[in-house]
VEXLUM-924941 format. One line per 4 residues: number of its first residue (from 1); for each residue x, y, z of N, C-alpha, C. Coordinates in steps of 0.05 Angstrom, whole numbers. Layout:
<atoms>
NUM) X,Y,Z,X,Y,Z,X,Y,Z; ...;
</atoms>
This chain:
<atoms>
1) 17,-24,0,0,0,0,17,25,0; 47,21,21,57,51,11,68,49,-12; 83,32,-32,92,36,-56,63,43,-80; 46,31,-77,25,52,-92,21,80,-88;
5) 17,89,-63,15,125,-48,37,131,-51; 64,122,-54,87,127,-64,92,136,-91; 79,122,-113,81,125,-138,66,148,-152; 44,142,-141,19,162,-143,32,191,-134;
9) 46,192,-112,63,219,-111,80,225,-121; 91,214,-141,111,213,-149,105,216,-176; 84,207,-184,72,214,-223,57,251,-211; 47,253,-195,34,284,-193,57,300,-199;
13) 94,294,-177,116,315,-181,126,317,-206; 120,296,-214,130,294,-246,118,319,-263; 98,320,-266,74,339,-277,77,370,-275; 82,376,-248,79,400,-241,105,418,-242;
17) 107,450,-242,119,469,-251,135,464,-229; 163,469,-237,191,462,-227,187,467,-201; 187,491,-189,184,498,-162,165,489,-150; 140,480,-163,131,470,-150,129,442,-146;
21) 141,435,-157,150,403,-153,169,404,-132; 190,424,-126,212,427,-106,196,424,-80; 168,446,-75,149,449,-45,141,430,-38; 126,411,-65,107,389,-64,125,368,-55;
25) 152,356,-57,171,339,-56,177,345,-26; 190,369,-20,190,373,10,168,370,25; 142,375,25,118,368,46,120,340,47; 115,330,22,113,303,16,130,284,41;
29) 156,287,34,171,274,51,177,284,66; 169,308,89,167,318,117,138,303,133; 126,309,116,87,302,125,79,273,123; 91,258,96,76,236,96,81,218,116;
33) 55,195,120,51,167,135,33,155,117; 49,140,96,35,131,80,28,98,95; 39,83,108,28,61,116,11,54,134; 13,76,149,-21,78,165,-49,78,151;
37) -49,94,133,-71,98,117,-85,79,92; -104,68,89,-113,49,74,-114,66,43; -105,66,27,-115,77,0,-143,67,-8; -164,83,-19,-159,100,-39,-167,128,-10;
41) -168,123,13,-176,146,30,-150,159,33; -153,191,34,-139,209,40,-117,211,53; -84,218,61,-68,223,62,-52,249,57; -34,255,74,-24,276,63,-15,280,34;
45) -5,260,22,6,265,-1,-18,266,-17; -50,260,-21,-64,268,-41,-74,300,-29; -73,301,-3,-81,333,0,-56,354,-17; -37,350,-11,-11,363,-22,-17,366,-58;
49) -18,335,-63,-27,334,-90,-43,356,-106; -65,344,-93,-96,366,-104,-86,394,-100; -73,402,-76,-70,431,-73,-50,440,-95; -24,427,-104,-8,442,-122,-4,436,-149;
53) -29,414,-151,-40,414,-178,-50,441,-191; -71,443,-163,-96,463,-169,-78,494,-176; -56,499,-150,-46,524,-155,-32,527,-181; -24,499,-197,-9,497,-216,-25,509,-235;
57) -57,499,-240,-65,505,-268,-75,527,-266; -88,541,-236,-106,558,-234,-83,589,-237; -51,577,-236,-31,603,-233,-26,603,-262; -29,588,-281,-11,593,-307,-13,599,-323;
61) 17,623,-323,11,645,-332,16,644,-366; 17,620,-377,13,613,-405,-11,604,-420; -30,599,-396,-61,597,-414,-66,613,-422; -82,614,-443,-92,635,-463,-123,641,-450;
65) -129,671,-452,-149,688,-455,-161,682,-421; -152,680,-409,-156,684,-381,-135,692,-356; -144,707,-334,-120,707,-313,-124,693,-293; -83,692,-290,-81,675,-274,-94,684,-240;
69) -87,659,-226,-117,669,-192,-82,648,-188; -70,663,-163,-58,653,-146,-70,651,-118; -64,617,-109,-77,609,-83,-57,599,-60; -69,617,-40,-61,606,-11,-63,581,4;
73) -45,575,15,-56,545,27,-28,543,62; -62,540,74,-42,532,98,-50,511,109; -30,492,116,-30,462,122,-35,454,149; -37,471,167,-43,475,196,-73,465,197;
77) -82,439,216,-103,421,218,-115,407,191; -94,401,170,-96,382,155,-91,346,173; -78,346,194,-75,329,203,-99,318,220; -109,333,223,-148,342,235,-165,320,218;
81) -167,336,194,-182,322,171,-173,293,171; -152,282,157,-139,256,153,-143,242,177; -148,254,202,-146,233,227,-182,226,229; -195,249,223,-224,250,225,-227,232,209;
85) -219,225,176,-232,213,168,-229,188,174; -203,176,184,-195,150,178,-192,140,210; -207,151,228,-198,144,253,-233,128,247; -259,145,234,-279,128,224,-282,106,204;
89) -258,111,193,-266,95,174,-242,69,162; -229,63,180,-196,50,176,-205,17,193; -228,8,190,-237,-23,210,-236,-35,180; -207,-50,181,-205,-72,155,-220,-92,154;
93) -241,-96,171,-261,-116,174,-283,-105,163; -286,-83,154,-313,-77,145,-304,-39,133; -296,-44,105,-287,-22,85,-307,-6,88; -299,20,84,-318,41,82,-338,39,61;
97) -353,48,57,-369,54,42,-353,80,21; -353,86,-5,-343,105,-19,-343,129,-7; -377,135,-14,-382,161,-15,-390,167,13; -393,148,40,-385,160,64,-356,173,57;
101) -330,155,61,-312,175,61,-300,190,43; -320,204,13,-313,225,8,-337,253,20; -356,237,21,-366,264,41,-361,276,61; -341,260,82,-323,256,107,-305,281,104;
105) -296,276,78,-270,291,70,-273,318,62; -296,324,45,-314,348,38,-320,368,61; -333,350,75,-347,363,99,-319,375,117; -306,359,116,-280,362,140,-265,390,132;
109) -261,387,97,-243,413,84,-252,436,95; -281,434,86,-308,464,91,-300,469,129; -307,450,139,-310,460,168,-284,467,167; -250,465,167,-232,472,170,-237,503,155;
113) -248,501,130,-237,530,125,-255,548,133; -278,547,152,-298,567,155,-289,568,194; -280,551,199,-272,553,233,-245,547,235; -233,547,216,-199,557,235,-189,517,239;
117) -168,525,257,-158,491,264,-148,498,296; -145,471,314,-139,473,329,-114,467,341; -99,482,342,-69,479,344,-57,463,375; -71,461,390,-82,443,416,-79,460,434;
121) -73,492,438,-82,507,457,-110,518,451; -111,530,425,-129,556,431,-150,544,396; -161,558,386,-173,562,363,-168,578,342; -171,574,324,-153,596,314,-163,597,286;
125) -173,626,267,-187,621,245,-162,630,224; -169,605,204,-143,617,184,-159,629,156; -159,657,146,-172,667,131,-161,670,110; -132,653,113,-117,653,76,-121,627,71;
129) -135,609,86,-138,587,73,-158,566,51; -142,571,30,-157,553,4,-179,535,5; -193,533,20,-220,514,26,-237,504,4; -251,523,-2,-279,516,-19,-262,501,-44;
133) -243,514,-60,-232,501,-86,-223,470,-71; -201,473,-56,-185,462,-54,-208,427,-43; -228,431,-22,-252,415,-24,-260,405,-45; -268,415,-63,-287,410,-82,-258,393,-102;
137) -240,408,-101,-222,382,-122,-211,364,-107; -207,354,-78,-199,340,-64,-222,323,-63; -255,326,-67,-274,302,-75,-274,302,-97; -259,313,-117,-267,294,-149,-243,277,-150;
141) -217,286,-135,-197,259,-135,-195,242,-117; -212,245,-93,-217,210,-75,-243,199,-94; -261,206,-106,-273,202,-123,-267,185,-141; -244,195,-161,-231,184,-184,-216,166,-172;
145) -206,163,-139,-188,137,-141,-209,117,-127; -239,128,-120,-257,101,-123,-262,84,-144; -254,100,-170,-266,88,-188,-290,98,-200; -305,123,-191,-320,137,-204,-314,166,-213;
149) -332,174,-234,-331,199,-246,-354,222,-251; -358,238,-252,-381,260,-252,-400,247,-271; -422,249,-259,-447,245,-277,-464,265,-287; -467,293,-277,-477,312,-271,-460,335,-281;
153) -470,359,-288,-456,379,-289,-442,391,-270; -415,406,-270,-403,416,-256,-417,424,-232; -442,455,-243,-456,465,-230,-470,452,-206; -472,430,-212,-482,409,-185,-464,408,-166;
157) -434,405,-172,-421,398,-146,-424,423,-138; -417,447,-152,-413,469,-143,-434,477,-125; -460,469,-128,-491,479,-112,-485,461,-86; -467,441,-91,-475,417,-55,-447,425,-41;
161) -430,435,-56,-412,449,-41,-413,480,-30; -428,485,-34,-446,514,-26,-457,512,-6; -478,495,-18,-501,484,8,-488,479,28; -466,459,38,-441,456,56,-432,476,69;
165) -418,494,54,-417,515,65,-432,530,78; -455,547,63,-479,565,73,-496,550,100; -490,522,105,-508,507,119,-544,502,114; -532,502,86,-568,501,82,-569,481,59;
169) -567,453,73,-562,426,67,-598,428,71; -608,432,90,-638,423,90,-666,432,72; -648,463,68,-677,480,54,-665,476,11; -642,463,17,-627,457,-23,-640,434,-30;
173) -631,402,-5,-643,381,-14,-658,369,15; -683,378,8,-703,372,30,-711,340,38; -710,326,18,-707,303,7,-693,284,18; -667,295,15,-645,274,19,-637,290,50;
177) -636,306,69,-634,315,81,-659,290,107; -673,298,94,-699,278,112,-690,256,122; -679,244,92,-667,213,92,-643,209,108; -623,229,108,-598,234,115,-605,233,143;
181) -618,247,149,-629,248,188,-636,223,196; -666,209,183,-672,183,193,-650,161,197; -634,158,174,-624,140,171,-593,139,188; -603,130,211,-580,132,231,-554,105,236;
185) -528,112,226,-513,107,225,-490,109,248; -478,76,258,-467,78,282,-440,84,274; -428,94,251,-404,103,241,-404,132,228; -422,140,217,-429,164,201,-452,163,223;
189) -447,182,240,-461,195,256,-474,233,245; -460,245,233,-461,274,229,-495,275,199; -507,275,208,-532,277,183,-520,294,160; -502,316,169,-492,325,147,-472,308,118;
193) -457,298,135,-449,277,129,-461,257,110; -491,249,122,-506,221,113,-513,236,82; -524,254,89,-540,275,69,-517,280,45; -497,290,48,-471,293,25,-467,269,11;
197) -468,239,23,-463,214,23,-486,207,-3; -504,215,14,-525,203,-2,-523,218,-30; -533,242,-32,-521,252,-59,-505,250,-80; -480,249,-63,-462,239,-82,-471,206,-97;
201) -485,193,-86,-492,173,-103,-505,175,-121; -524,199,-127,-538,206,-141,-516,222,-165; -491,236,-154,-482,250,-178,-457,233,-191; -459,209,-183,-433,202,-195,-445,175,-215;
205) -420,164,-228,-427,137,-241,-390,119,-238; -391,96,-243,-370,84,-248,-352,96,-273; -329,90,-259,-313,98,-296,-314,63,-310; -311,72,-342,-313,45,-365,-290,47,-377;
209) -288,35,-392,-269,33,-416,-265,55,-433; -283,69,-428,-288,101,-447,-268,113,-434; -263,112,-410,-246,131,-384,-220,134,-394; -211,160,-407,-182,167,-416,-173,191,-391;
213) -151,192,-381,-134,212,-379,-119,226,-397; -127,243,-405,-114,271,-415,-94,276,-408; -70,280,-422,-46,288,-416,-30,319,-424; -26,331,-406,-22,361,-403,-2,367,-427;
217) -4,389,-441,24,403,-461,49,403,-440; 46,409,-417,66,403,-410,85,384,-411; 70,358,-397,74,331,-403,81,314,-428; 63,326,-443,68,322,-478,87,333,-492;
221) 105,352,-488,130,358,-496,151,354,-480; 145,340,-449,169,329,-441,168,304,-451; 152,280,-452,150,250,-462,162,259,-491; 157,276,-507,161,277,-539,191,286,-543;
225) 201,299,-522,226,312,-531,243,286,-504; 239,264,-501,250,241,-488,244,222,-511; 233,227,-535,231,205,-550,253,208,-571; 272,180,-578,290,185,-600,276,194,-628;
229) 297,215,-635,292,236,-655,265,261,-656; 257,260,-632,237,285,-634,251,310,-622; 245,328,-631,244,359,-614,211,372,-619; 212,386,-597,185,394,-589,191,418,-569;
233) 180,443,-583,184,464,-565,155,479,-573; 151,501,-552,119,512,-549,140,550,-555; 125,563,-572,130,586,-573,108,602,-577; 108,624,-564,83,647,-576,57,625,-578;
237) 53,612,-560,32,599,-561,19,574,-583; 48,574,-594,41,551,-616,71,526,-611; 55,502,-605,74,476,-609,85,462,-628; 107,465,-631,133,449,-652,135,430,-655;
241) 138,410,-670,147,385,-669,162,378,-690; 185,363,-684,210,361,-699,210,321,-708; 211,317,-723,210,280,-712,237,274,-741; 252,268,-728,278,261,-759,279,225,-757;
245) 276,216,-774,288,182,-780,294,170,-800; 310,156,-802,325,152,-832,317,163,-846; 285,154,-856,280,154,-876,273,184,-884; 268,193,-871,248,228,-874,249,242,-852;
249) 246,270,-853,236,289,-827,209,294,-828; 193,301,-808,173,303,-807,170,328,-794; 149,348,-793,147,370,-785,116,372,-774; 110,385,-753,77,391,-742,73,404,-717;
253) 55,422,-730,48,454,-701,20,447,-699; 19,463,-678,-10,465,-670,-11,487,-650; -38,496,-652,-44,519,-622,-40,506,-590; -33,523,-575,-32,513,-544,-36,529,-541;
257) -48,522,-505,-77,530,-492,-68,524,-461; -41,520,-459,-26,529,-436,-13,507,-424; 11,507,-414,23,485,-404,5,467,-387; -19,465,-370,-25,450,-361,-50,447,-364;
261) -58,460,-392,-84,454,-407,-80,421,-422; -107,403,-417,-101,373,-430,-100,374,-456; -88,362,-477,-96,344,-503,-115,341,-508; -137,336,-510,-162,308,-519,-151,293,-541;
265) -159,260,-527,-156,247,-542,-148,247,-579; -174,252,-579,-171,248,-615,-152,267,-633; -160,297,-621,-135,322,-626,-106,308,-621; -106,297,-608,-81,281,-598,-70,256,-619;
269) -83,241,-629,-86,228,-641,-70,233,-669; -92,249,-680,-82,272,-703,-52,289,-717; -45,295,-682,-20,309,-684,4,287,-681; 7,263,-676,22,247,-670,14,236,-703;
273) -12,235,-717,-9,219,-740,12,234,-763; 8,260,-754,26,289,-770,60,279,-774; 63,260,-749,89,263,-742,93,229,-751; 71,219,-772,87,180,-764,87,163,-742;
277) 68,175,-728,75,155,-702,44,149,-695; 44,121,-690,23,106,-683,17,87,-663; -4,68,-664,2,45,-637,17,24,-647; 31,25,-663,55,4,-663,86,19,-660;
281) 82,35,-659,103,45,-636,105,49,-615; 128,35,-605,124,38,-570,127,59,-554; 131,83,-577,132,106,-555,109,122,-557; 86,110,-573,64,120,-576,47,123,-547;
285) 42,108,-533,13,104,-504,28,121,-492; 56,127,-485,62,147,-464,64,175,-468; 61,174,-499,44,204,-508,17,216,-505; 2,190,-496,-20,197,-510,-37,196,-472;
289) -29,195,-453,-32,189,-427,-30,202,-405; -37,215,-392,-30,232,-372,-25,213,-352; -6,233,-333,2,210,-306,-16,210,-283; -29,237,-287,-56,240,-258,-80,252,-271;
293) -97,249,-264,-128,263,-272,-128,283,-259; -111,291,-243,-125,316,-231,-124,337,-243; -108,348,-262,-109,362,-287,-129,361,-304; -134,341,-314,-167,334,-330,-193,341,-310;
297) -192,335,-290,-211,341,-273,-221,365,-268; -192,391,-263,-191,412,-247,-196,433,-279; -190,420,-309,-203,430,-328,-231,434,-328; -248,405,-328,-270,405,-331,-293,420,-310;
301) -272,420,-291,-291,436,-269,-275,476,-265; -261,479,-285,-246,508,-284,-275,534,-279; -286,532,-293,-310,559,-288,-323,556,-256; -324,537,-257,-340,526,-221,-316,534,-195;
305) -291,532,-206,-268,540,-186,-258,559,-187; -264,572,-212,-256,609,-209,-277,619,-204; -298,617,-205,-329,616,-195,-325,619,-166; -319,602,-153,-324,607,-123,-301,621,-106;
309) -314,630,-89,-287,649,-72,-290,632,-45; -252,630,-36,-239,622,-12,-255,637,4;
</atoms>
């Protein structure tokens, strides 16, 4: 179990902007206890993760036609959350339920960033701290390492992560709120809790075979300029590609949309056919692949996270 949470931290540093691979690398190995913790539930290294993913795409200053939003993040009673969730939910005799502990985790972010942490004297409110985003993408990646993916529009998570916040879980979903109360649980005690739980069953589905990871321009011109005979450089907003082999050179540009904007698939596809290279090359799948979803993720949900304020 820790050489998986090992790896998994280790494909995110890969990804991310130099320096911040330097911060993320240091928490990482100051903070982590990766063998206490059961995967796919929470740990320091996926909180770390999600956070300098998020600051990665939401700072960069190479996407086109939007500005960049630099985010704060303070780590003080993150050890709160991780103990909350897994001190409920860590009986290897009887696995959690999913979406108990990603509602666990939701709920835990919100209450940290609206009341402070407790440092074991006093209370203490931290008002530079990244909450609402940093929440809402910390449940779409315990999410994604359940095994499920959004079913629903963005706008939905964004409305039950509101609701969370504003405390008006009862008058949004009256419904499941009802249910969330009756249905009393000798482990998930908090109705808030039951109520987020329950929902989320409603907004999610399994991932299939359809399920691709998107792989960042960033990522895609480091794999391409590691492959024999390619060069690949990004200028003025347009991507190079150089491919020389015996037989011929090959040449192919395209628009970019920012170092840690994804590919899609098929566009992807296309530009690699530009260049001769296919699935009978073996350096083809590690082009075409991202190492983490949380970039794909923190895309598809971009208007919903510049949307909401810390």
């Amino acid at each position: 179990m820790e050489n998986l949470r090992l790896d998994e931290a280790i494909k995110v540093a890969k990804c991310l902007r130099d320096d911040f691979r330097e911060d993320f690398e240091w928490h990482r190995l100051r903070d982590s206890s990766f063998a206490e913790v059961h995967s796919p539930l929470f740990d320091q290294p996926e909180l770390f993760s999600a956070y300098y993913v998020l600051k990665d795409y939401l700072g960069d200053k190479t996407a086109k036609d939007v500005e960049p939003i630099d985010i704060t993040f303070d780590n003080w009673g993150l050890y709160g959350i991780i103990e909350n969730q897994n001190t409920l939910l860590t009986d290897d005799s009887n696995p959690p339920e999913p979406m108990d502990a990603c509602a666990i985790l939701l709920c835990s972010l919100i209450k940290l960033r609206k009341r402070g942490y407790n440092d074991g004297d006093d209370y203490r409110p931290r008002p530079s701290y990244s909450g609402m985003r940093l929440a809402l993408v910390s449940l779409l990646y315990q999410l994604d390492r359940y095994g499920f993916c959004p079913s629903v529009a963005p706008e939905e998570f964004e409305a039950l992560t509101l609701a969370v916040s504003d405390g008006n879980l009862p008058e949004r979903y009256p419904e499941e709120w009802k249910e969330g109360e009756a249905n009393e649980d000798p482990v998930v005690t908090d109705p808030v809790v039951r109520t987020v739980s329950l929902l989320l069953r409603k907004m999610v589905k399994k991932k299939d075979d359809t399920y691709h990871v998107n792989i960042t321009e960033r990522e895609f011109r480091l794999a391409l300029n590691r492959t024999p005979g390619c060069i690949c450089t990004s200028y003025n907003g347009e991507i190079s590609i150089i491919r020389r082999t015996p037989r011929s050179d090959w040449r192919y540009s395209f628009p970019g949309h920012g170092d840690t904007r994804t590919i899609k698939l098929e566009p992807l596809r296309e530009v690699l056919s530009g260049i001769w290279l296919d699935e009978r090359d073996p350096e083809y799948f590690p082009l075409i692949t991202g190492a983490t979803p949380l970039y794909m993720l923190i895309e598809q949900f971009e208007e919903v996270l510049r949307r909401i304020e810390d």
